[in-house]
Structure formats: structure tokens, C-alpha cells
C-alpha positions in Angstrom: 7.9 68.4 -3.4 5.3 69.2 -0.8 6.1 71.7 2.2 4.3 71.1 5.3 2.6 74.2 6.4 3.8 74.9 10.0 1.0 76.4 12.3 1.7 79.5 13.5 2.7 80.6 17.6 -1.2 81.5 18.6 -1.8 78.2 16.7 0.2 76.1 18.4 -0.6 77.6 21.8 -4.6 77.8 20.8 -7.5 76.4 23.5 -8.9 73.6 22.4 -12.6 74.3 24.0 -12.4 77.9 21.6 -11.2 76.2 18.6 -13.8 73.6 18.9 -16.6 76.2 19.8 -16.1 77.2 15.6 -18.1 74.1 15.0 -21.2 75.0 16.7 -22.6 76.6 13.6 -22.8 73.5 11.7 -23.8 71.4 14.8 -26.7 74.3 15.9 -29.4 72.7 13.3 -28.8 69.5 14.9 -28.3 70.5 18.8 -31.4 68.9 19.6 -30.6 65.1 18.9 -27.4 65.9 20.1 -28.6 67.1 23.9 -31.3 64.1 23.6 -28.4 61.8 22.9 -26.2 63.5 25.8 -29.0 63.3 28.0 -30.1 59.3 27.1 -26.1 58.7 27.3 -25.8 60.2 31.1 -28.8 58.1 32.1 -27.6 55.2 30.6 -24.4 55.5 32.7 -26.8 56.4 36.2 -28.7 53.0 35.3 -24.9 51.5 35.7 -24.2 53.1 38.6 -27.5 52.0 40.4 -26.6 48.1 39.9 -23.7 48.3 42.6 -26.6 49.5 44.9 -29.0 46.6 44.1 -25.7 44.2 44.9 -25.7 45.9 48.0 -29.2 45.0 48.9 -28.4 41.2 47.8 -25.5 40.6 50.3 -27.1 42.4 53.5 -30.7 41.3 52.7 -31.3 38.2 50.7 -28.5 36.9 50.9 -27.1 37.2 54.3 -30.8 36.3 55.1 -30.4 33.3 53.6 -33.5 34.2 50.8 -33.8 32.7 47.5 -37.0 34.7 46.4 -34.9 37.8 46.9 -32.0 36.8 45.3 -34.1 35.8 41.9 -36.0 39.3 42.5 -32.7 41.1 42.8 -30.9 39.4 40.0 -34.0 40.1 37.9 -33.2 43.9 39.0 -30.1 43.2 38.0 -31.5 41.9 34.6 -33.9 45.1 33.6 -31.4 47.4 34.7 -28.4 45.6 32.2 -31.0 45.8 29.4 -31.9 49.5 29.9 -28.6 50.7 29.7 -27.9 48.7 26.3 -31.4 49.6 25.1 -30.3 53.6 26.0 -26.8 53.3 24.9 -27.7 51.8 21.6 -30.8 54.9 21.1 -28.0 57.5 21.8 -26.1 56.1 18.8 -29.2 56.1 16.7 -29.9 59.6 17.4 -26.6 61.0 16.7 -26.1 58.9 13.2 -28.0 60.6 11.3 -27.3 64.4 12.1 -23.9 63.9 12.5 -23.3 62.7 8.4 -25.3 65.3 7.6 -23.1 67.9 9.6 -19.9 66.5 7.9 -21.9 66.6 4.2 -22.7 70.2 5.0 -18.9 70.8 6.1 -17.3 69.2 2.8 -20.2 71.1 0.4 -19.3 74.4 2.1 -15.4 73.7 2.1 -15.4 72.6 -1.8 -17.9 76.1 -2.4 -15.8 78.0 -0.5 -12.5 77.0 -2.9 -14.3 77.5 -5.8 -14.8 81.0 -4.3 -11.0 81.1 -3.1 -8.6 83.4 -6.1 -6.3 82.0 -8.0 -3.5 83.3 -5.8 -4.2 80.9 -3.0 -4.3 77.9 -4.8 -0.9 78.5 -6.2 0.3 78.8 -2.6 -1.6 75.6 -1.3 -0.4 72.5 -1.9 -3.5 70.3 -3.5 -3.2 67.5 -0.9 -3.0 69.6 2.1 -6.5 70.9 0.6 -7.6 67.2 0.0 -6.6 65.9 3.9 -8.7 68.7 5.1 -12.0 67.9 2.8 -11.3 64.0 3.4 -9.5 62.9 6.5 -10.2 66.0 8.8 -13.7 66.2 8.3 -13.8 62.1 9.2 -12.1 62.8 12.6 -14.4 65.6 13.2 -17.5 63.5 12.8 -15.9 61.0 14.9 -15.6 63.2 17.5 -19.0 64.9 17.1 -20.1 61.1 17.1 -18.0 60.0 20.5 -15.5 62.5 22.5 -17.8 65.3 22.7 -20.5 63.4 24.1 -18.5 61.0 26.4 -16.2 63.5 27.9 -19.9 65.2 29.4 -21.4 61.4 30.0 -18.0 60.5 31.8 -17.5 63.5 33.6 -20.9 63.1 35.6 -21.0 59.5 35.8 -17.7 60.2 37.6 -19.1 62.7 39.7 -21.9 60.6 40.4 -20.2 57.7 41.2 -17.6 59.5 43.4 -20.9 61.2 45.0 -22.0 57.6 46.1 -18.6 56.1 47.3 -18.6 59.0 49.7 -21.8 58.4 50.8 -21.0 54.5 51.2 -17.9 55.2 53.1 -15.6 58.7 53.2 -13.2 57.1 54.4 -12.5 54.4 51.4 -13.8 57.1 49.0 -11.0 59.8 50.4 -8.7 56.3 49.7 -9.9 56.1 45.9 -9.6 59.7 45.7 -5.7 60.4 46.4 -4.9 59.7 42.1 -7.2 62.7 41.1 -4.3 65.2 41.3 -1.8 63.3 39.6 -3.9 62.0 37.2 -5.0 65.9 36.5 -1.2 67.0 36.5 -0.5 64.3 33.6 -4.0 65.3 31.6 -2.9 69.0 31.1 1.1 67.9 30.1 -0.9 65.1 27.6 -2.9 68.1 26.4 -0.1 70.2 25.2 2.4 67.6 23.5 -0.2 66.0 22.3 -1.3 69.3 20.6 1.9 69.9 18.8 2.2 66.1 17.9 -1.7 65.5 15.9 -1.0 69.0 14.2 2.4 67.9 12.5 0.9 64.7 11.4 -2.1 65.9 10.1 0.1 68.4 8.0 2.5 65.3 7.0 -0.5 63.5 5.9 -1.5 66.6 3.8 2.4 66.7 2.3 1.7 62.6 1.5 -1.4 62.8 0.1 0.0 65.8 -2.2 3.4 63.4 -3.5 0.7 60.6 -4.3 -1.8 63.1 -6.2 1.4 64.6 -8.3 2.8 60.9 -8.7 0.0 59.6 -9.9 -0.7 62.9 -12.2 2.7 63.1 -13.5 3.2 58.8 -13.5 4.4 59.5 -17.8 6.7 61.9 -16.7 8.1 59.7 -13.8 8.4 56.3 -16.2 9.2 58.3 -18.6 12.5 59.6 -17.0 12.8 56.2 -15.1 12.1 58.0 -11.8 10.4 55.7 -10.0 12.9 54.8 -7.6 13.7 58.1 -6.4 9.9 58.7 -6.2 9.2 55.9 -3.9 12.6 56.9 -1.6 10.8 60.4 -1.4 7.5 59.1 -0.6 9.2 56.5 2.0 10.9 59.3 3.7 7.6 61.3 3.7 6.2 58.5 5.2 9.2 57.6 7.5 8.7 61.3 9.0 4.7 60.5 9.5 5.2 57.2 10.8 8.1 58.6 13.7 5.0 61.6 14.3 2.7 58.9 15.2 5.1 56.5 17.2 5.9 60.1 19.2 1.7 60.0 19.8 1.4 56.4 21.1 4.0 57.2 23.5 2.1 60.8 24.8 -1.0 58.1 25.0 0.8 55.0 26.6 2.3 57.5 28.8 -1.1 59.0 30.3 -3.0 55.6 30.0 0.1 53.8 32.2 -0.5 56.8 34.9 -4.7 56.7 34.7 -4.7 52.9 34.7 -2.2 52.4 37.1 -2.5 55.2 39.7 -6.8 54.2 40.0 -6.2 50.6 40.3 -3.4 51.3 43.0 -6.0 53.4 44.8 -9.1 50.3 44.4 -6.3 47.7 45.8 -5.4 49.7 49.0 -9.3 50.7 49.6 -10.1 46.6 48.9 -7.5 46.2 51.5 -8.6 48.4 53.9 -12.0 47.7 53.3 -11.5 43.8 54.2 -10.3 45.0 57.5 -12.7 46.9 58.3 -15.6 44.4 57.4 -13.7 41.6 59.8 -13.5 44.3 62.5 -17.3 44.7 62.1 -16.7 48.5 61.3 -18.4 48.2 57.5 -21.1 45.9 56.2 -19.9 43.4 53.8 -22.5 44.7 51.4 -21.0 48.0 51.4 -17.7 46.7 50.5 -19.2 45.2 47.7 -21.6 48.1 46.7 -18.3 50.1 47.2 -15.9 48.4 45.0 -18.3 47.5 42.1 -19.2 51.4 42.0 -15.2 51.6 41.7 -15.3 49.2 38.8 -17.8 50.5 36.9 -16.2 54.2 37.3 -12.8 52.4 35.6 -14.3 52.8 32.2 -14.7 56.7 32.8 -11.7 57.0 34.3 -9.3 54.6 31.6 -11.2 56.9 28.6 -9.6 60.0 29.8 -6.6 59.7 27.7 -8.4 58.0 24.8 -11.1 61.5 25.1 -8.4 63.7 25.5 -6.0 62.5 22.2 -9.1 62.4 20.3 -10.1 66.2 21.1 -6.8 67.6 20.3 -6.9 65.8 16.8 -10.4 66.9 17.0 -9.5 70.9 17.4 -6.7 70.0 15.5 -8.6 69.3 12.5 -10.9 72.2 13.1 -7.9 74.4 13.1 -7.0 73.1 9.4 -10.3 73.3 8.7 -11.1 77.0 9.1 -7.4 77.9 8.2 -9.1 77.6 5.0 -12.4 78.8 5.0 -10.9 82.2 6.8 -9.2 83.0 3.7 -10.7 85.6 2.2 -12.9 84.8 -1.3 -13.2 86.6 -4.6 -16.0 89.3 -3.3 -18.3 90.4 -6.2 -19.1 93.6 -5.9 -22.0 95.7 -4.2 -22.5 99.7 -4.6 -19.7 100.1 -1.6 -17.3 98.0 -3.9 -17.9 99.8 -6.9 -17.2 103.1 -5.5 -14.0 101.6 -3.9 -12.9 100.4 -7.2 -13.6 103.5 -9.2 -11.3 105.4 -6.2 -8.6 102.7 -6.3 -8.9 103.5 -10.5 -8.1 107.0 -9.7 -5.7 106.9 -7.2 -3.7 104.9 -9.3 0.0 106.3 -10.1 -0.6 108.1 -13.4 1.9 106.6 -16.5 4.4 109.4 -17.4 3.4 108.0 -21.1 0.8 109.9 -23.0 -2.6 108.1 -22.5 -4.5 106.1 -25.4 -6.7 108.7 -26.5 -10.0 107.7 -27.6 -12.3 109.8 -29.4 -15.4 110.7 -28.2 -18.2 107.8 -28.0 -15.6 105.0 -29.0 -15.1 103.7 -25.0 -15.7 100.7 -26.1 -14.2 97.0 -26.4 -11.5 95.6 -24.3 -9.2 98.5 -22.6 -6.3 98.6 -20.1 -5.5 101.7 -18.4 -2.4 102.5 -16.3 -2.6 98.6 -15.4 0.2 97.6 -13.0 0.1 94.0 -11.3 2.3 92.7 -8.7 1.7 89.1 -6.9 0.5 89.1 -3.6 3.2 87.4 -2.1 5.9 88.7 -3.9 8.6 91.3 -2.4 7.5 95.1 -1.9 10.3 96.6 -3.1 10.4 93.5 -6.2 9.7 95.1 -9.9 5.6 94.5 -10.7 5.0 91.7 -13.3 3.0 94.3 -15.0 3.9 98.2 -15.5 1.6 100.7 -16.3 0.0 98.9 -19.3 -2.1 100.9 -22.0 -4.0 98.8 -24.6 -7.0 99.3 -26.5 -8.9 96.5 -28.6 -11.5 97.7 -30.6 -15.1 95.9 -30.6 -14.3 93.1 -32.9 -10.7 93.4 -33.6 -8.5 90.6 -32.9 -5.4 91.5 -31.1 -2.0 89.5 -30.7 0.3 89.9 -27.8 3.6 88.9 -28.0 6.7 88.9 -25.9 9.7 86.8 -24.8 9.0 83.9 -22.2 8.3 85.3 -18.8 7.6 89.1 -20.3 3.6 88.6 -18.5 1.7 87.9 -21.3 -0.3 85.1 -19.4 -0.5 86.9 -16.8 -2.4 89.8 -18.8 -4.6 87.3 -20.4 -5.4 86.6 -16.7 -6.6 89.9 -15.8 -9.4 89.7 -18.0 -11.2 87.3 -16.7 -9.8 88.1 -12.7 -8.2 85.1 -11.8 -5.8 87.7 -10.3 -6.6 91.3 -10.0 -4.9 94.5 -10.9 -2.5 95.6 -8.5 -3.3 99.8 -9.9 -5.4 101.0 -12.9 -8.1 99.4 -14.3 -9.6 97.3 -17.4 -12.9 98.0 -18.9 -15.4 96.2 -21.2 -17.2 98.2 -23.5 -16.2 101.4 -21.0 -17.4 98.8 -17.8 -14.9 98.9 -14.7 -14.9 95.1 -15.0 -14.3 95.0 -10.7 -17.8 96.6 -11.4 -19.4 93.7 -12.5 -20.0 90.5 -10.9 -17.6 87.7 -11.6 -20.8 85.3 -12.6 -21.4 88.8 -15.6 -17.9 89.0 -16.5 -17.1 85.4 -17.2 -20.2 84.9 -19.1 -18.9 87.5 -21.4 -15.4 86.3 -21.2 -14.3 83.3 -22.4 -10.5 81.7 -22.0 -8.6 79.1 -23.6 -5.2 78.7 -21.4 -2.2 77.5 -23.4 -2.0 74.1 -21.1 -5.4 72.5 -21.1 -7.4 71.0 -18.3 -10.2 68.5 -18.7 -11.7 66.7 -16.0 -12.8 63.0 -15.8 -15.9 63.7 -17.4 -17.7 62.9 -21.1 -16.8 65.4 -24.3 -19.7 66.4 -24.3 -19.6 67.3 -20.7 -15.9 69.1 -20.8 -16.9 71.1 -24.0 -20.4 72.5 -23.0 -19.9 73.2 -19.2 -23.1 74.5 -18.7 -23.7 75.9 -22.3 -26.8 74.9 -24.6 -26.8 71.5 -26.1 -27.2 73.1 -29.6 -23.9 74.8 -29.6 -22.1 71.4 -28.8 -21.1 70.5 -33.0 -20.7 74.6 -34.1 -18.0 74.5 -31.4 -16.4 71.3 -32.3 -16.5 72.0 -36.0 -14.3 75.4 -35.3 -11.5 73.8 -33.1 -11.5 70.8 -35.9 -12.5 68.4 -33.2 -14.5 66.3 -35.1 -11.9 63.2 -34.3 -14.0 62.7 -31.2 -16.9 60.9 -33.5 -14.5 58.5 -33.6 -14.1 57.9 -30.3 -15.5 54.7 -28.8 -18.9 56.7 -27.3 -18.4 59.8 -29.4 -19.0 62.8 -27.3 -20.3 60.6 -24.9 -16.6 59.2 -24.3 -15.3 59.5 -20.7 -11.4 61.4 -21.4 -10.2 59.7 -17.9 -9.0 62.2 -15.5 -7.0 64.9 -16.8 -7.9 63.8 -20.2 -4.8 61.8 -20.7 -6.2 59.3 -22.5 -6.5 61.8 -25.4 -3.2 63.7 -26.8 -1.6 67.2 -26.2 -3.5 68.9 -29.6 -7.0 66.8 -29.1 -7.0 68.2 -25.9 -6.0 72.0 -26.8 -8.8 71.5 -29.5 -11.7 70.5 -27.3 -10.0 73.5 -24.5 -11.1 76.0 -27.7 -13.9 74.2 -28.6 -15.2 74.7 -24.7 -14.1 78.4 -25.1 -16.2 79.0 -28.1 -18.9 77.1 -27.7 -20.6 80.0 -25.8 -20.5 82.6 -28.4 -18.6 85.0 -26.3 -18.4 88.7 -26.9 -14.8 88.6 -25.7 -12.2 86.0 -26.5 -8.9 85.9 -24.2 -6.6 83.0 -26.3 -3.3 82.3 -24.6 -1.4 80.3 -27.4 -4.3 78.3 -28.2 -2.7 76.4 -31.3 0.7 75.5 -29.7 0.3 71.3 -29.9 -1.2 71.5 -33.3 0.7 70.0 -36.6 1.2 72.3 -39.1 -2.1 71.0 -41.1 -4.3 70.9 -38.1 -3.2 74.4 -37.6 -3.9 75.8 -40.8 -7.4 73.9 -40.9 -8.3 75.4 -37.2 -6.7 78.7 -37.9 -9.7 79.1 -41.0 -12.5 78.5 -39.0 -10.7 80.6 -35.9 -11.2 83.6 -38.5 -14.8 83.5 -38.6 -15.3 83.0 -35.3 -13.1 85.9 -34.3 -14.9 87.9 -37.3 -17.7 88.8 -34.7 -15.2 88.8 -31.8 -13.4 91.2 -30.0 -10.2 89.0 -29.0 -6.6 88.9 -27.0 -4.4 86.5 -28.8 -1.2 85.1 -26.9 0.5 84.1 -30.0 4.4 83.3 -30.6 4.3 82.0 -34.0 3.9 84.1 -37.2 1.0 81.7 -38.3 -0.9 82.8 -35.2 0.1 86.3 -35.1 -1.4 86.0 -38.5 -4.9 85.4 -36.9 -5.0 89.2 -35.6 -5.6 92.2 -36.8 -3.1 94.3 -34.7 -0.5 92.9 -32.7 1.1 94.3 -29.3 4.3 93.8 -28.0 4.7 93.2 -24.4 8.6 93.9 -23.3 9.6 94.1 -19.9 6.0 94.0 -18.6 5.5 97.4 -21.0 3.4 97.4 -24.3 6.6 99.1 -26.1 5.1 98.8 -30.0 1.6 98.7 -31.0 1.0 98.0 -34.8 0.5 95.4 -38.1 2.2 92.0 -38.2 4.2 93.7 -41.2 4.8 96.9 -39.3 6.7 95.6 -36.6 8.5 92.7 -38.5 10.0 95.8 -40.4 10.5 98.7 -37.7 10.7 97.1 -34.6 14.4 94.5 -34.3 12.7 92.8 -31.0 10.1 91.7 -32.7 11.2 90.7 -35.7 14.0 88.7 -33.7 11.2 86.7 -31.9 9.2 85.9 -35.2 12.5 84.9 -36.6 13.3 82.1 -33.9 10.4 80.3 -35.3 11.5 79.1 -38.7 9.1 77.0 -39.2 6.4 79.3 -38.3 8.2 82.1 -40.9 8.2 79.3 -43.5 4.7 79.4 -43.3 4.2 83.2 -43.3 6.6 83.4 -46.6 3.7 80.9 -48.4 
């Protein structure tokens, strides 16, 4: 089940104007439609303000004169000034359309670079939905508000201005009259602010938690029919949603509230200054075309004034959002290295605790092939004072030898395999590659040399062709199917051309494991990391794979996570891994006869020993 991640204290108390200030680097390339708009949009609302003053002119001239010529010329005033302000308004939007998608495409492309960047350690702490709501829904608000808020709380808050400018001019006295909500009103914005705050940033979080239950519902839906789980699925997913649904009943309270006190309080204010205002027309103290230049400058300032709250929510979902945003993005990526980086990992290789273990000893000119030196490996999150997965591990595999690691479940042998390629890094020691620091190298170098097959296969909802190759050359496309014995796919309905549907579940658990060592073979890699590659075969598929495995791994130099005899059989050597310590280095045959742990874990597989006694 998905955990909300709850914001921290300086989160939660943040300023809104500094969080959103962490956008201007996307929206500096497009600042100049953006002012333009702003500019076009405050005019626009100027134009609006200047038709109370032509009504004024009507009453006390034309009108009041009795006039018909000026009344047609004023309402034709009236006319040009109504279409300029649409005309404006509707340029404004056409100005900010454009730059703004392209501010949220740049946003996404950098946020989906920037996980493909992130190590493997922070995915397995981040919930994939939170990760979706963040590329999907977050970035939407945020062009929203790029689009709207940001612009109309400048527009508003000089129109106001304006328009508060004019009334005072008209008449202080009525305009001191319209001014008695401002404090309130203020009062109630900066309470809004802050529970309003706390409210978008624990629904935006839910909404991450709900779109992660859907992702893993959908993933897992043969695990969930197949256990008949549907129902206590959907009561999860209704109490997720139960708990998002009470979040956003709690924020259109917070907004009724503030909209009841800037609707109300305003309109309270423009009834006692019409009142007032009568008066003082029938006591001949104020022109009646001030009252109504007065009042319909009021009017049109209601808009301004009503928005407020509207503005306000959406800016705090606004920084909200941007929080989430670079929450992710200020996690630190995978760093290849420069010269600085190279020296630091050489240092941290020598300040490393030294094993109390004699060293492998190598003799002179042979540091070469796949080596682990004094490698220890703790995750990052785990307890200081816990025991390391890892502990001082000392392995050598010689350029093309083939090596097997074996161990009991949960002794670190995937985690080894990981190593190799850095989807986590050593903790102390180091690994080379034919005598190469492999932190010395970048990752684009290291995994072009290094290829991995994981025990648990991943395709994506792509073509055969597509999931095999992954960049590779076109030619290697049937050598590589013709070694994992994935020639079935000829029979699918497009042959390699065939879409697999998204996870490739439309294929089964070995077809998939065969095209996941097809894809790492299909390369020609001059290392091989294998973590039980063979473990959904049957018995003949097996045997047929395991034959053309052998000449692949001929020219290899390999890491074989193997827990059969059959593919223990694949290796030349095989280590033990016990405890997270290589305790036996040796032949299948050795260790089956001098070492009891390892002959007790060959002998759990019967079937696999049947096979080794043929």
C-alpha cells in the first residue's frame, strides 16, 4: 500500500512567492510574451475602468442636456471601448498559449531525464505514482497557473489600485466608505493562505498514493483475480479515496469561507456608499453622474476583488506543486565522473577498512577481468549500526571465465550482481574491469561493456524487436534470439514486430526471461552479469538455452547467479556467497564434496541434481 509522503516543517511553513520564484528558469526563455501578455492584460482592465467615466459624461452632459447626438456618440464610446478590451483580453491569451505548453513540455522532458539520471536507491524509496502525479497532474496546475493566477493577481492588483485611485478622486468620502473591508478582507487572505497551504499539499500527496494503488492494481490485476481480491482492493482504494475526497471538502470550505467574507464584506461597503450617495445627490452635494461613474467603477472593481480567493487557492496549489516538483529534481543524480571524481574514488578505494583475510593475489600483469576488492555495501537508508549486505568481498573472474555465485535466499547475491553495473554503489573497496576503477569510468562506458539479465524480467509496451535490441544494431537482432531459444516469437502474430502489451504480459514467465537474455546478449558484451537467467525455463528449454549459453560465454567473461546444479553447470568456477562473505571459491565438484553448505543447497534441488547425475 502506498504511504503518503508528509512534507517536512520548513515545507509546510515555506513562502509561497520563494517557492514559486524556482520556476523562473523555465519561464526566462519565454518572459517576453509573458510581460507583453501582463502588459496587454492591465490595459485591457484600464480600458474597463475608463467606461464608468464616459457614463459619467452621458448623465451630466448629454443626457441631463437633453442630447440625442451625444448619447449615440457616447454609447458608440461605450461600443469601441467594450471591443478593445475583448480584442486585448483575447491577444493576452494568444500570447501566453503557446510559450506556456512549451514551458510545461520542457518541465516533463527534464523531470522524466532527470529520473532516468536518479540511482536505483531512490526509486525503491518512491512510490511510482507519487512520481506519476508530479510528471502528470502537477505540471497541469502549474501551467494553469503560469496561464492565469500569475498574471491576474498583477492585472487585478493594479486595476484595483486604479480603480480605488479614481473613486477617490470622484468622491473621498464614498471612496473612504468602499474602503472600510480592505482590512478584514486582508486579515482573512493571510489565514486562507496558510490552511490552505497545508490542505492542497496533503491532497496532492493523496492523489500521488491513489494514482500509485491504481498503477499496482492494474499491474498486479492476475494476482488480484487470481486470489479473488477484488473486493478488498476496491475497499482500499475507496478509503484512499474517501481520505482525498474529506481533503478536498476541507478546501471548499477554506474557499467558501474567504469568498463569503470578500463577496460579502465589498458588497456591504457598495450598499451603504449607494445609500449615502443617493443622499447626497438629493441634497445637491454630488452630481448624479458621479454617483453613477462612482458606483459602476465599484462594479467593475467586484471582479478583482471576488478573484482574490479564487487567485490565492490557486497559487498555493501552484507553489504547492512546485514544491513536489523540485522535491524531486533536488535529489541528487548518478554523477559520472570528471578528474576530481576519479581522484575521490581512488582515495575512497584506499581508505577503505582493509579485510583481516589475506588478499587475492594476482600475479604480475594478470589485473585483468572482473575483480572485487575489499567490497562492503550497506543501503543508504538502512541503520548505521545494522550489519552491511555486503562484507569485505574478494573475487576475481578471469577474462573469459564464467563464474557462478551461489548462496541461500537473501545472502546478497543480487545485490552483487548489482554492483557491476552501479545500480547501487559500493559502500568501501572497489570493483575493477580489466584493472579499471569502474567509478572511473562513465556510466554510458561501463554499461556498454556490461550487460545484465535480472532474474524477474521487464519489458515495456513496445515491439520484440524493439525490447530486444534497445539501441543495438539491427544485425544482431536473430544471433541474439537464436541463443536465448527465442525463436517462438516468428510465430507470433507480427513476428518481432509484435507489440508484448505493457509489461509483456501477454507473453509467459520463460518467453519473457528468454527475450530478457536475448536483449542482454544481443550486444556482444565483454562482461556478462546473469542473475538466475534460466529460472522459468522447463527442463528442455533449459537444456537447449543452456548449449548455446556456452558459446556465448566462451568469449565471455561472466557472473552467474545460479541455484540449480544445471546452471551452476554453465561456469567454470563457482563462489559461494554466505553471510554476505565469499567463504569457498572452487569447481562445481570441489565444493559439492568439501564444502556441507554447498552441497546442502545443490541438494534442495532434486530435480536440478537429477539432471547433473545424467
Amino acid at each position: 500500500m502506498a504511504t503518503t509522503l508528509t512534507p517536512s516543517e520548513s515545507a509546510q511553513d515555506r513562502s509561497t512567492v520563494r517557492t514559486l520564484l524556482r520556476l523562473w528558469p523555465y519561464v526566462r526563455p519565454v518572459r517576453v510574451r509573458l510581460f507583453t501578455a501582463a502588459f496587454v492584460a492591465i490595459l485591457a482592465s484600464c480600458i474597463g475602468l475608463v467606461i464608468p467615466l464616459v457614463l459619467k459624461w452621458m448623465v451630466d452632459g448629454p443626457i441631463a442636456d437633453r442630447d440625442p447626438a451625444g448619447v449615440w456618440l457616447g454609447a458608440l464610446y461605450l461600443l469601441l471601448l467594450g471591443l478593445a478590451e475583448a480584442l486585448l483580453f483575447g491577444f493576452r491569451r494568444w500570447l501566453v498559449a503557446r510559450p506556456l505548453s512549451h514551458v510545461e513540455a520542457e518541465m516533463r522532458a527534464d523531470l522524466y531525464g532527470h529520473l532516468q539520471r536518479l540511482p536505483v536507491a531512490f526509486h525503491d524509496r518512491w512510490p511510482s505514482g507519487q512520481l506519476l502525479s508530479r510528471g502528470t497532474t502537477d505540471l497541469m496546475l502549474l501551467r494553469m497557473f503560469l496561464a492565469f493566477p500569475l498574471t491576474f493577481l498583477l492585472v487585478n492588483g493594479v486595476t484595483i489600485v486604479v480603480g480605488v485611485i479614481i473613486m477617490l478622486v470622484q468622491d473621498w468620502t464614498l471612496g473612504l466608505v468602499i474602503l472600510v473591508p480592505a482590512v478584514p478582507v486582508m486579515v482573512t487572505c493571510v489565514v486562507f493562505e496558510k490552511k490552505y497551504s497545508r490542505a492542497a499539499r496533503a491532497a496532492q500527496d493523496q492523489v500521488g498514493d491513489l494514482t500509485t494503488v491504481v498503477e499496482e492494481s492494474v499491474l498486479g490485476i492476475r494476482v488480484v483475480k487470481g486470489f479473488g481480491r477484488h473486493r478488498s482492493q476496491a475497499r482500499a482504494f475507496r478509503a484512499l479515496s474517501g481520505r482525498l475526497r474529506g481533503t478536498e471538502l476541507r478546501k471548499a470550505r477554506l474557499l467558501a469561507t474567504i469568498l463569503g467574507v470578500i463577496v460579502t464584506l465589498p458588497e456591504v461597503a457598495i450598499g451603504a456608499a449607494l445609500v449615502l450617495g443617493c443622499v447626497r445627490v438629493a441634497d445637491g452635494e454630488l452630481s448624479a453622474g458621479t454617483l453613477v461613474a462612482f458606483l459602476s467603477t465599484a462594479l467593475a472593481l467586484r471582479w478583482p476583488v471576488d478573484s482574490i480567493g479564487f487567485l490565492l487557492a490557486m497559487s498555493q496549489e501552484a507553489a504547492t506543486a512546485t514544491e513536489r516538483y523540485f522535491e524531486v529534481m533536488d535529489a541528487v543524480p548518478e554523477a559520472d565522473p570528471a578528474a576530481g571524481s576519479r581522484a575521490a574514488g581512488a582515495a575512497r578505494g584506499s581508505a577503505a577498512p582493509r579485510s583481516a583475510e589475506p588478499r587475492i593475489k594476482l600475479p604480475a600483469g594478470s589485473n585483468v577481468g572482473l575483480l572485487f576488492e575489499n567490497v562492503t555495501f550497506r543501503y543508504p537508508d538502512a541503520p548505521p549500526d545494522s550489519p552491511p549486505v555486503l562484507d569485505r568481498v574478494d573475487l576475481h573472474i578471469r577474462p573469459g571465465e564464467s563464474l557462478a555465485l551461489v548462496g541461500a535466499t537473501g545472502s546478497g547475491k543480487t545485490t552483487l550482481t548489482a554492483l557491476v553495473p552501479r545500480l547501487h554503489e559500493v559502500t568501501s573497496g572497489r570493483i575493477t574491469l580489466d584493472g579499471v576503477d569502474i567509478t572511473a569510468m562513465s556510466r554510458e562506458e561501463l554499461r556498454s561493456r556490461v550487460a545484465v539479465a535480472f532474474e524477474e524480467p521487464t519489458l515495456f509496451s513496445a515491439t520484440v524487436r524493439e525490447n530486444v535490441l534497445m539501441g543495438a544494431d539491427e544485425d544482431e537482432l536473430e544471433r541474439a534470439l537464436g541463443v536465448a531459444q527465442a525463436d517462438f516469437v516468428h510465430a507470433l502474430p507480427d513476428g518481432v514486430d509484435t507489440q508484448v502489451g505493457e509489461q509483456g504480459l501477454s507473453l509467459s514467465g520463460g518467453q519473457r526471461q528468454r527475450l530478457a537474455l536475448a536483449r542482454a546478449v544481443v550486444g556482444r558484451p565483454d562482461f556478462l552479469v546473469l542473475d538466475d537467467p534460466l529460472s522459468a525455463l522447463d527442463v528442455h528449454t533449459e537444456a537447449a538455452v543452456e548449449a548455446a549459453l556456452r558459446r556465448v560465454l566462451a568469449d565471455t567473461t561472466a557472473l552467474i547467479v545460479a541455484h540449480r546444479p544445471s546452471t551452476v553447470l554453465l561456469a567454470d568456477r563457482v563462489a559461494l556467497l554466505s553471510g554476505g562473505r565469499i567463504t569457498a571459491v572452487g569447481t562445481h565438484h570441489e565444493l559439492l564434496r568439501g564444502n556441507p553448505e554447498y552441497a546442502h543447497l545443490m541438494a534442495a534441488d532434486p530435480a536440478g541434481e537429477r539432471e547433473v547425475k545424467r
